[in-house]
KOLMAR-706143 format. One record per residue: residue in one letter; chain; x, y, z of N, C-alpha, C in turn. Coordinates in nm, 4 decimals. Layout:
BEGIN
   r   c        nc1        nc2        nc3       cac1       cac2       cac3        cc1        cc2        cc3
   A   A          X          Y          Z          X          Y          Z          X          Y          Z
...
This chain:
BEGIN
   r   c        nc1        nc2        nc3       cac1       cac2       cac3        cc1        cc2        cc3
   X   A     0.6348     1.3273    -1.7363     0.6753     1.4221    -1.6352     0.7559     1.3540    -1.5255
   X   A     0.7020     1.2275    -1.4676     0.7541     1.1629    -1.3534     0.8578     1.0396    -1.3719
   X   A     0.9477     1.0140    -1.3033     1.0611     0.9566    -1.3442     1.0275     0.7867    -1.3336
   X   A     0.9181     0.8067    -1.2855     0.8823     0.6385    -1.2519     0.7567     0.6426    -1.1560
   X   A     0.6692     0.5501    -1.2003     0.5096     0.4974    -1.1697     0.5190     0.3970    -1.0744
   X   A     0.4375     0.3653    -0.9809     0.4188     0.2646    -0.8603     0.3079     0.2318    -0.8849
   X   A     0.2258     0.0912    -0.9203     0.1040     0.0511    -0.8604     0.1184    -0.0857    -0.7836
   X   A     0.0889    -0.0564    -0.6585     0.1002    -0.1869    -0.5893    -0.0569    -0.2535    -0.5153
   X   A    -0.0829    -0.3936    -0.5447    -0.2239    -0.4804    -0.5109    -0.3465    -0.3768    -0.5159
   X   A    -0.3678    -0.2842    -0.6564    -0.4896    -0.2317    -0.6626    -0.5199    -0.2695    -0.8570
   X   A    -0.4468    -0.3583    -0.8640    -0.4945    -0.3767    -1.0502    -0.6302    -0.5005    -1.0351
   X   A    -0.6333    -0.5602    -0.9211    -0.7206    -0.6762    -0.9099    -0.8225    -0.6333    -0.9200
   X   A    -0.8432    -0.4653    -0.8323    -0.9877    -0.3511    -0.7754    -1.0597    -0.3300    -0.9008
   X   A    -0.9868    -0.3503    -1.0097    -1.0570    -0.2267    -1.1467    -1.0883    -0.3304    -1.2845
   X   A    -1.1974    -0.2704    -1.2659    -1.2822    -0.3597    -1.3881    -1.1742    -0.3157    -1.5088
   X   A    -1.1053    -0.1986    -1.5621    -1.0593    -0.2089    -1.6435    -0.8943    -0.1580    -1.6315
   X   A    -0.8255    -0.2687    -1.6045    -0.6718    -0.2317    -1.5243    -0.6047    -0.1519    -1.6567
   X   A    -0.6266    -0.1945    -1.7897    -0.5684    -0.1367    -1.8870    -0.5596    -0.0054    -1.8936
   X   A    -0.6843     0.0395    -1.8833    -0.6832     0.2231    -1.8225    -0.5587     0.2689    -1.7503
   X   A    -0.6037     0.1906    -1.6027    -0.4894     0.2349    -1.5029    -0.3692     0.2276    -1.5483
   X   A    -0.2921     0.1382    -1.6007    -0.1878     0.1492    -1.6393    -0.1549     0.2355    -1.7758
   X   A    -0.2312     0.2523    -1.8582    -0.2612     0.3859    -1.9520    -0.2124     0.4910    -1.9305
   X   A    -0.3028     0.5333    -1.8056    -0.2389     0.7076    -1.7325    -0.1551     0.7014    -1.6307
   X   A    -0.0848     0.5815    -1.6082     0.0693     0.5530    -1.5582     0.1216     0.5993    -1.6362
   X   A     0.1287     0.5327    -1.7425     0.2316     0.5069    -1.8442     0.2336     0.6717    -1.9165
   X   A     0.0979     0.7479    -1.9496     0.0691     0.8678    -1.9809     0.1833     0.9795    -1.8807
   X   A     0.1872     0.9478    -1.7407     0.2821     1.0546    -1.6616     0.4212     1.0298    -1.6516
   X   A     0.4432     0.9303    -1.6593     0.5780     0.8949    -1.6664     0.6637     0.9058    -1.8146
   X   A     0.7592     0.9671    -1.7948     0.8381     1.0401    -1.9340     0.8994     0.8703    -2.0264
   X   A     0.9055     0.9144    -2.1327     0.9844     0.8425    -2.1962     1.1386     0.8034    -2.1164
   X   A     1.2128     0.6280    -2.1084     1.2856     0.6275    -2.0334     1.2585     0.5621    -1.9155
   X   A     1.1477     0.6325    -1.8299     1.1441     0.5865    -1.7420     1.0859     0.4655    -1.6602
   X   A     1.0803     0.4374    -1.5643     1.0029     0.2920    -1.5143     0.8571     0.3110    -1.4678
   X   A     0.8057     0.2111    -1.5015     0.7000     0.1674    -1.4150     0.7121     0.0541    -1.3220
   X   A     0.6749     0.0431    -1.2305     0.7070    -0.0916    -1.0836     0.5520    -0.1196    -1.0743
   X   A     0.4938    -0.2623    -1.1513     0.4005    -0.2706    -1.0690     0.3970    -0.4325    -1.0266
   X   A     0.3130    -0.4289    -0.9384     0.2761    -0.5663    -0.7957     0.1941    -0.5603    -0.8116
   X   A     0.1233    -0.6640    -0.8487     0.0303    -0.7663    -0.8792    -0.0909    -0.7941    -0.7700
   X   A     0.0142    -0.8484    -0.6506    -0.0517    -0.8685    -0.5385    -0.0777    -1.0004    -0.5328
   X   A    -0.0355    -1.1067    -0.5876    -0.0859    -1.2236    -0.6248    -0.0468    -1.2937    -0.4747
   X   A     0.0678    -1.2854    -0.4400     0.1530    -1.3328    -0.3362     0.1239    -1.3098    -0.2100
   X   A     0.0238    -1.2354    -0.1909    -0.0477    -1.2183    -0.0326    -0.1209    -1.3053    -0.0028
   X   A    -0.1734    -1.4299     0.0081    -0.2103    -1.5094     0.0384    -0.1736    -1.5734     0.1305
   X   A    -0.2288    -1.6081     0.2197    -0.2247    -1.6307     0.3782    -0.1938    -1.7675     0.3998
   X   A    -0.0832    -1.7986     0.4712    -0.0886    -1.9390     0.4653    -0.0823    -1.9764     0.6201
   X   A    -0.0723    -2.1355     0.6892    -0.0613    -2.1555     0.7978    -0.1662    -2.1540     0.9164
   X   A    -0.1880    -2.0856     0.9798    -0.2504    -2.1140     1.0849    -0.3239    -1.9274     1.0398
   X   A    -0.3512    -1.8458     0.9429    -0.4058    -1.7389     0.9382    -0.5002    -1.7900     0.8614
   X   A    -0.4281    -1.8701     0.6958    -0.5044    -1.9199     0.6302    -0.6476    -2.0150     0.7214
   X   A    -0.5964    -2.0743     0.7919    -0.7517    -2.1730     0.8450    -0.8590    -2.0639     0.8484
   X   A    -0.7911    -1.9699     0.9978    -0.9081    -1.8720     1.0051    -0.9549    -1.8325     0.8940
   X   A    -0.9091    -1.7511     0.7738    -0.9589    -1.7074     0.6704    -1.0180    -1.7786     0.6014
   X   A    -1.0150    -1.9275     0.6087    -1.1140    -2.0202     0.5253    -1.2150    -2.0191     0.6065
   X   A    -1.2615    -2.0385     0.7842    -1.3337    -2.0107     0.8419    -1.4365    -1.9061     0.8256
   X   A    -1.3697    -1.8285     0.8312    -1.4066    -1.6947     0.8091    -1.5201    -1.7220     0.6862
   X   A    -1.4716    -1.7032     0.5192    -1.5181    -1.7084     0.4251    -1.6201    -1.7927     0.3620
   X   A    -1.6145    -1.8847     0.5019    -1.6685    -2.0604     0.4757    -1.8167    -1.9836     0.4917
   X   A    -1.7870    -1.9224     0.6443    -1.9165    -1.8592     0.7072    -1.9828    -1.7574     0.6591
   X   A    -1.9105    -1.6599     0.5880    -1.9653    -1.6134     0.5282    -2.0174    -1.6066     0.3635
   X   A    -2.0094    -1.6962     0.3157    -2.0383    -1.7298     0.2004    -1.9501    -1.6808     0.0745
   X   A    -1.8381    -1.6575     0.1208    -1.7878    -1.5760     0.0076    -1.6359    -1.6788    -0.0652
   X   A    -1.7106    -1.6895    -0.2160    -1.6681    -1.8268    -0.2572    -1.5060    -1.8022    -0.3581
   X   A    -1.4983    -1.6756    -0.3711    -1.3563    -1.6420    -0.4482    -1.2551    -1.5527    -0.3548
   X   A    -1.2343    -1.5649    -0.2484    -1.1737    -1.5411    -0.1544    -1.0057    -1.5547    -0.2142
   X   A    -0.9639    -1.6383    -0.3160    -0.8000    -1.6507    -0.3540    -0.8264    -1.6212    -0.4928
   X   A    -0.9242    -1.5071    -0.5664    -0.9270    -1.5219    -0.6888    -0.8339    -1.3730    -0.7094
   X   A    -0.7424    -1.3547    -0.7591    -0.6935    -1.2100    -0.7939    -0.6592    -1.1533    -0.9399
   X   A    -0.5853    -1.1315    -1.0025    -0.5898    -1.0839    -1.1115    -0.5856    -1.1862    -1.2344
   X   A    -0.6270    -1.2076    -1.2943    -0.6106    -1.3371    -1.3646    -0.5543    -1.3208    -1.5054
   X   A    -0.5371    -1.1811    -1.4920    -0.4360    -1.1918    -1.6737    -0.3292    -1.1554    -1.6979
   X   A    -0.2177    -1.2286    -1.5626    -0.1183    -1.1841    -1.5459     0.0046    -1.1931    -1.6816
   X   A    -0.0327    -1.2733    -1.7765    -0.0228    -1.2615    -1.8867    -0.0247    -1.1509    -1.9822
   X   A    -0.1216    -1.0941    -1.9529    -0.2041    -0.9914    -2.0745    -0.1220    -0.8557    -1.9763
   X   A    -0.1201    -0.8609    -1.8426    -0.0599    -0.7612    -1.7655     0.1218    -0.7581    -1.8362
   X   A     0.1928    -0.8782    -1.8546     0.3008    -0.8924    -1.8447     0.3159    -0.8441    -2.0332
   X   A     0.2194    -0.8953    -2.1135     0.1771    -0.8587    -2.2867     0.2198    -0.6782    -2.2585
   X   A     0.1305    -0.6347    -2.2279     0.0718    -0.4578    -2.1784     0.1781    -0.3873    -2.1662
   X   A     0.2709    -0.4951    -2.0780     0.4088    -0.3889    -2.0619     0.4754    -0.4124    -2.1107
   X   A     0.5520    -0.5327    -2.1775     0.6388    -0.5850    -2.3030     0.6128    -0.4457    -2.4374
   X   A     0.4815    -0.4631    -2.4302     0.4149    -0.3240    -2.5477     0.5237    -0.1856    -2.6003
   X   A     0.5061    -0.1788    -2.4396     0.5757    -0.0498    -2.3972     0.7144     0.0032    -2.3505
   X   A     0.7765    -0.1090    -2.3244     0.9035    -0.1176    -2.3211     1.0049    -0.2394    -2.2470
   X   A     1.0875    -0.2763    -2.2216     1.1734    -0.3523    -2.1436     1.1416    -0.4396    -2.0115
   X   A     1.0700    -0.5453    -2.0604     1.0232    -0.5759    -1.8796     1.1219    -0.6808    -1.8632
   X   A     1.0964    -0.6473    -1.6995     1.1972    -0.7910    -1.5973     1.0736    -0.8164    -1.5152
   X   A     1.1298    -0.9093    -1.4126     1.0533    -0.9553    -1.3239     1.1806    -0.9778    -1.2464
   X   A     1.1403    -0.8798    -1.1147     1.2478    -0.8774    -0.9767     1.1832    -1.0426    -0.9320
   X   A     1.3110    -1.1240    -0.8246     1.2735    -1.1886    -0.7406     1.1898    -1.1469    -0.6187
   X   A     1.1402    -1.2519    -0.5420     1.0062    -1.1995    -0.4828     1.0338    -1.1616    -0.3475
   X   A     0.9805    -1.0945    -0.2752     1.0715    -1.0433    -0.1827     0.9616    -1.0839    -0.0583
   X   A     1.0079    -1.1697     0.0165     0.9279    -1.1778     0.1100     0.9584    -1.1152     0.2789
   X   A     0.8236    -1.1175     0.3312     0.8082    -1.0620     0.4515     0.7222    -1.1208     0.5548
   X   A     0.7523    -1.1773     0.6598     0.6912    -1.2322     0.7496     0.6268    -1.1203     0.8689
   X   A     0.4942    -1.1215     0.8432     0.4701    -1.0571     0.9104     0.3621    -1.1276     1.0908
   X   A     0.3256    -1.0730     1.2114     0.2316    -1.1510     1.2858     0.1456    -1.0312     1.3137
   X   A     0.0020    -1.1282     1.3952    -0.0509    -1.0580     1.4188    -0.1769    -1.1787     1.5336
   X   A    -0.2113    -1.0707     1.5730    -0.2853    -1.1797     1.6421    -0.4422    -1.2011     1.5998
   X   A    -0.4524    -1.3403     1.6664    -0.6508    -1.3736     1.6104    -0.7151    -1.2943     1.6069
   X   A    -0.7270    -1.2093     1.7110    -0.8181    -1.0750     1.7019    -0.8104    -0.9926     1.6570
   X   A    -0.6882    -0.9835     1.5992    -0.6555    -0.8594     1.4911    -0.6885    -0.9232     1.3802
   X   A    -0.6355    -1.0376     1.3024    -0.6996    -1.0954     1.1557    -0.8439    -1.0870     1.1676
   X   A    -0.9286    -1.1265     1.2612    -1.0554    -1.1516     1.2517    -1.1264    -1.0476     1.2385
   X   A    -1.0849    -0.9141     1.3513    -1.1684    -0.8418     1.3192    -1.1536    -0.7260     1.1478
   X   A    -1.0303    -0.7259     1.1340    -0.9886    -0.6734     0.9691    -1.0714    -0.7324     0.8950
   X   A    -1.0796    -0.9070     0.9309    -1.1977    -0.9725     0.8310    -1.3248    -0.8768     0.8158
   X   A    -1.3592    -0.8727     0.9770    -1.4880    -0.8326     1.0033    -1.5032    -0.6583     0.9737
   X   A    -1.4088    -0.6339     0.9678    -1.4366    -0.4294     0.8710    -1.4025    -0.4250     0.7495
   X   A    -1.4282    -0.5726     0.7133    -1.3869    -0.5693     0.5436    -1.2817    -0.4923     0.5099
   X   A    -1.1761    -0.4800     0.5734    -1.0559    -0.4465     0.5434    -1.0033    -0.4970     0.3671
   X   A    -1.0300    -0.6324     0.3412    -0.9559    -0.6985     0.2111    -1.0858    -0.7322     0.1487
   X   A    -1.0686    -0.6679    -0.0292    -1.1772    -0.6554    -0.1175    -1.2307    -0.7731    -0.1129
   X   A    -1.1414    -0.8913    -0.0919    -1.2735    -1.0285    -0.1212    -1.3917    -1.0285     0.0142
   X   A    -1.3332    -0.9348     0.0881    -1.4713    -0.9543     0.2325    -1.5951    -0.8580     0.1552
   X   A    -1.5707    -0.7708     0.0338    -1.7021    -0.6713     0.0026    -1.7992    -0.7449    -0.0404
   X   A    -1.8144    -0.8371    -0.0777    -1.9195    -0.8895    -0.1472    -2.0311    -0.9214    -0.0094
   X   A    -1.9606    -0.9788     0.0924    -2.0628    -0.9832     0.1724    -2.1033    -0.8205     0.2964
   X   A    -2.2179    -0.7798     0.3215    -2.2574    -0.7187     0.4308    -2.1962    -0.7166     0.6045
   X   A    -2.2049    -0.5737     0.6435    -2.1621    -0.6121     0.7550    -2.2520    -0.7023     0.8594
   X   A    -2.3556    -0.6841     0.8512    -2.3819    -0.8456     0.9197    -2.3433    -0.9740     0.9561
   X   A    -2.3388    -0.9972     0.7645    -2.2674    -1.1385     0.7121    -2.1619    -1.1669     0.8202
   X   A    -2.0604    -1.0547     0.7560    -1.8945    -1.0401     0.8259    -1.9261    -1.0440     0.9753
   X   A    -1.9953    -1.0153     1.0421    -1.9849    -1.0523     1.1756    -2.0111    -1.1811     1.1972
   X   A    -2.1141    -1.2194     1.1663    -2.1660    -1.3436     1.1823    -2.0643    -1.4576     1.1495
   X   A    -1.9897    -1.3725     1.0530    -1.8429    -1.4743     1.0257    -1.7620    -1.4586     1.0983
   X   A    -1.7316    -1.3359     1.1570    -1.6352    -1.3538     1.2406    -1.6489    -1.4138     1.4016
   X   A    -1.7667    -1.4319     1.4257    -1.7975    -1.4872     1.5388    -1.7837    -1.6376     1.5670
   X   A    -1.8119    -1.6850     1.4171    -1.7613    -1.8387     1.3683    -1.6257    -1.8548     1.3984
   X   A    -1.5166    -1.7220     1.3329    -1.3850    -1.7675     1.3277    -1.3212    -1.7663     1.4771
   X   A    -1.3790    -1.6537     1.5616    -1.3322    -1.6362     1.6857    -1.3651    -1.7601     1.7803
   X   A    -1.4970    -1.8205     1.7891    -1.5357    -1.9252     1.7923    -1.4610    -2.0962     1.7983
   X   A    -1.4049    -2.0758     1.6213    -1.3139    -2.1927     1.5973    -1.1591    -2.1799     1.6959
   X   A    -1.1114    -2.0345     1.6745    -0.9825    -2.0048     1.7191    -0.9606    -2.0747     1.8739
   X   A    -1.0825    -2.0149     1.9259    -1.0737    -2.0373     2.0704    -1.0361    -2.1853     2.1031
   X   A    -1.1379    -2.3016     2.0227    -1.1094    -2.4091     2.0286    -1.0119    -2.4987     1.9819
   X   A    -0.9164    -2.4164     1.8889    -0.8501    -2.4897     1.8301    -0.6772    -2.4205     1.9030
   X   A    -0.7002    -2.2941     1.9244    -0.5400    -2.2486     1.9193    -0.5578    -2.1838     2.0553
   X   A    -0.6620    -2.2199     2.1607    -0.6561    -2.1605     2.2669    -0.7227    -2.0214     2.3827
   X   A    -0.7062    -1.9276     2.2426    -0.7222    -1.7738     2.2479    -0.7141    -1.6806     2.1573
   X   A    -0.8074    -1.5612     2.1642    -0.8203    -1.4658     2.0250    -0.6783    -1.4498     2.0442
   X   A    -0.5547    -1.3942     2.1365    -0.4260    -1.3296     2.1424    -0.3553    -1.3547     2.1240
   X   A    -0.3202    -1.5476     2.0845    -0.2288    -1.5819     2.0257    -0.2004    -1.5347     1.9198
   X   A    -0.0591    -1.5340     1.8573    -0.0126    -1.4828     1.7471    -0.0423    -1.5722     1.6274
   X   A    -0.0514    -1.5499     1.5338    -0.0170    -1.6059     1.4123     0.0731    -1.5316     1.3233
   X   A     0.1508    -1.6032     1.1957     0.2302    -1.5310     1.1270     0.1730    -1.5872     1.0027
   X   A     0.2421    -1.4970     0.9228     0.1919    -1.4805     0.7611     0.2661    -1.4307     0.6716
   X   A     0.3110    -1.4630     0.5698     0.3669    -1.4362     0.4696     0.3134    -1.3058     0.3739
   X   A     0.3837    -1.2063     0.4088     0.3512    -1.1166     0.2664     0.4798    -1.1285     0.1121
   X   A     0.4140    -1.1308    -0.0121     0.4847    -1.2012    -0.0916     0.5026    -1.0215    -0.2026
   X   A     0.5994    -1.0151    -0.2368     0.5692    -0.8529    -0.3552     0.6686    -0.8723    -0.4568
   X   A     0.6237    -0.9228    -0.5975     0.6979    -0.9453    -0.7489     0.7066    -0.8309    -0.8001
   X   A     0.7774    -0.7721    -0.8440     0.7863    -0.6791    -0.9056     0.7948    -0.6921    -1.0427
   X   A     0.7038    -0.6640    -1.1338     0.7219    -0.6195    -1.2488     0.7740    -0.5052    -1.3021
   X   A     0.9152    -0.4837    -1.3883     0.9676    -0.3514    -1.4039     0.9796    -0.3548    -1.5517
   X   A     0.9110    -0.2333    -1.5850     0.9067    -0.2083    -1.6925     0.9639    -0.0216    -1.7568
   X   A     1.1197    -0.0327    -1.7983     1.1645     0.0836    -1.8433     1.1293     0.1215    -2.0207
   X   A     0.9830     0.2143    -2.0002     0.9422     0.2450    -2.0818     1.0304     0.2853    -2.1979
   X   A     0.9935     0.2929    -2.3369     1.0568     0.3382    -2.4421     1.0608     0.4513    -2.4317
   X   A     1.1470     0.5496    -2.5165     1.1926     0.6828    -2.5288     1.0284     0.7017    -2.6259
């Protein structure tokens, strides 16, 4: 029916991504594309990354950079089905400040924070706010961060 499918950084969420991309591939007509992102490339680097190792240190949560791991079998899946490329990666610098990363940590904003409780997550973030202060001054300084988005394009068969 639809001329082209989007899934962007939710194939990591699902115990069984093959599905998801199934009833993509199910709405979208013969011909057309699917675009999906991985999400692999969000990974925090610099002076966000510390906090976030802080963060994760404290709260016990030990796969914090683990994301989809069969980017292979993802890249197999769509070869299947028709014509794939891989766009160059398009990056984006984004900032934000300590108190904004920390507390996103702390509302479990990003799936690797679910494993732990909101307790946990505070208790971690009190660590990270903690370190920040001593190391970079103040929760309000800025930090910047890299957002990274590959596109996999795949123009399904007729």
């Amino acid at each position: 029916v639809f001329g082209s499918g989007l899934v962007v950084h939710v194939l990591h969420l699902l115990e069984d991504w093959r599905r998801a991309l199934d009833e993509l591939a199910r709405v979208v007509r013969g011909g057309g594309v699917l675009l999906v992102d991985l999400g692999r490339g969000s990974v925090p680097t610099g002076s966000w990354a510390e906090v976030q190792d802080r963060f994760v240190a404290a709260a016990g949560i030990s796969d914090h950079k683990v994301f989809l791991q069969e980017t292979a079998a993802v890249d197999a899946y769509l070869q299947e089905r028709g014509e794939l490329t891989r766009e160059d990666a398009i990056l984006e610098t984004r900032a934000a400040t300590f108190r904004e990363v920390i507390d996103r940590l702390e509302r479990g904003v990003y799936s690797y924070t679910w494993t732990a409780d909101h307790h946990t997550r505070a208790r971690a973030a009190d660590v990270a706010r903690t370190w920040v202060r001593e190391h970079y001054g103040g929760l309000d300084q800025m930090c910047e961060y890299e957002i990274q988005v590959v596109w996999r394009v795949c123009e399904l068969k007729n």
